[in-house]
C-alpha positions in Angstrom: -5.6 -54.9 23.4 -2.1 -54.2 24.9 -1.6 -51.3 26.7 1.2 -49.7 24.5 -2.1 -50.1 21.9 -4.6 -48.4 23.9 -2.3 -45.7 25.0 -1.9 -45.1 21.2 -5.2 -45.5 20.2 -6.0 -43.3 22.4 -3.6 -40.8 21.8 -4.1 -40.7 18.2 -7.8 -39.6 19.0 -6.8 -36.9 20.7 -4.0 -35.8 18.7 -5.9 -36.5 15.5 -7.8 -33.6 14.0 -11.3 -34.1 13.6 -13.1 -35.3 10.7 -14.4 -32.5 8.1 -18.0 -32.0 8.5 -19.8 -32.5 5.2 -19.6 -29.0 3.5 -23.2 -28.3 2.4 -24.3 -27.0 -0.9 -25.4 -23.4 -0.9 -29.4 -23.8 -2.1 -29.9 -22.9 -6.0 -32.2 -20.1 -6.2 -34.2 -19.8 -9.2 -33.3 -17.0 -11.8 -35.0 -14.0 -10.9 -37.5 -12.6 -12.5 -37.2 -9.0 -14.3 -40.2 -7.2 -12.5 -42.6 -6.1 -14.7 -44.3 -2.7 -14.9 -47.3 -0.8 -15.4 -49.0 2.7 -15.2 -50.2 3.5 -12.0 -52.7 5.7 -10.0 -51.1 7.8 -7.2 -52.5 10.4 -5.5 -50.6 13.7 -4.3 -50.7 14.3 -0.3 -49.8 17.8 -1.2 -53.2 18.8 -3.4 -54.6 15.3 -3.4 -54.8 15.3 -7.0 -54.3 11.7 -8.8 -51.5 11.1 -11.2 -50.2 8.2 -13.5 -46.7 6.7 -12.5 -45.7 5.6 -15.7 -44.0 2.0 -16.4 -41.1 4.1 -18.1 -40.8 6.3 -14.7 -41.2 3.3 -13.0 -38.1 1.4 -14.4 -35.9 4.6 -14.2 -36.8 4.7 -10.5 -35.8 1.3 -10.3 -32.9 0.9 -12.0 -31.2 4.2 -10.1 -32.6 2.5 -6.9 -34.6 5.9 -6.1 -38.1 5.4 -3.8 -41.6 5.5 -5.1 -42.3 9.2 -5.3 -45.3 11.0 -2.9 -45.8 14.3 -4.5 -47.3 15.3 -8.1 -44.6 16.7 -10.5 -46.2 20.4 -9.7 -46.2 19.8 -5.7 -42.5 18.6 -6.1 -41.6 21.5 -7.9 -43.0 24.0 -5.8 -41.7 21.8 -2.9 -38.5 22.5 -4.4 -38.4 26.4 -5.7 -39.5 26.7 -1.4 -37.1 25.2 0.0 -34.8 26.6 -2.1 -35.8 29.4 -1.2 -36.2 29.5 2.4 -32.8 26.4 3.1 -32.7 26.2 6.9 -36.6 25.3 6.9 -37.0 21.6 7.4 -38.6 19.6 4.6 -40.4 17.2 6.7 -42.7 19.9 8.6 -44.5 21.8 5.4 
């Protein structure tokens, strides 16, 4: 090799943008199952009374992306009529 040629060669490497790396393939995932649902038992913290989440409760909860709830539908409501009541108490300490 001459060197006119190497000086090009090795001028075109450098002035030569790399080659593209292989673009890879985002992984196919599965279709996602619709979860299924089904009464359950909870039980209150407030009188420690069980209750039955319903599945239809369950999906509605769900759906509006709202958290499993802790309290029995009468512990929430008097949670509720109190702090209504009283608003610069803080929830987290009755």
């Amino acid at each position: 090799m001459s060197n006119k040629s190497l000086v090009r060669h090795t001028i075109n490497q450098i002035i030569s943008p790399p080659a593209a790396a292989p673009v890879a393939k985002p992984p196919v995932n599965p279709p996602q199952e619709k979860p299924t649902f089904v009464d359950r038992k909870l039980v209150c913290p407030g009188c420690g009374s069980e209750w039955i989440w319903k599945a239809e409760e369950q999906r509605f909860y769900a759906d509006k992306g709202i958290n499993i709830p802790k309290w029995c539908v009468s512990c929430r409501n008097s949670r509720r009529k109190y702090f209504m009541a009283h608003p610069t108490m803080d929830r987290n300490k009755k």
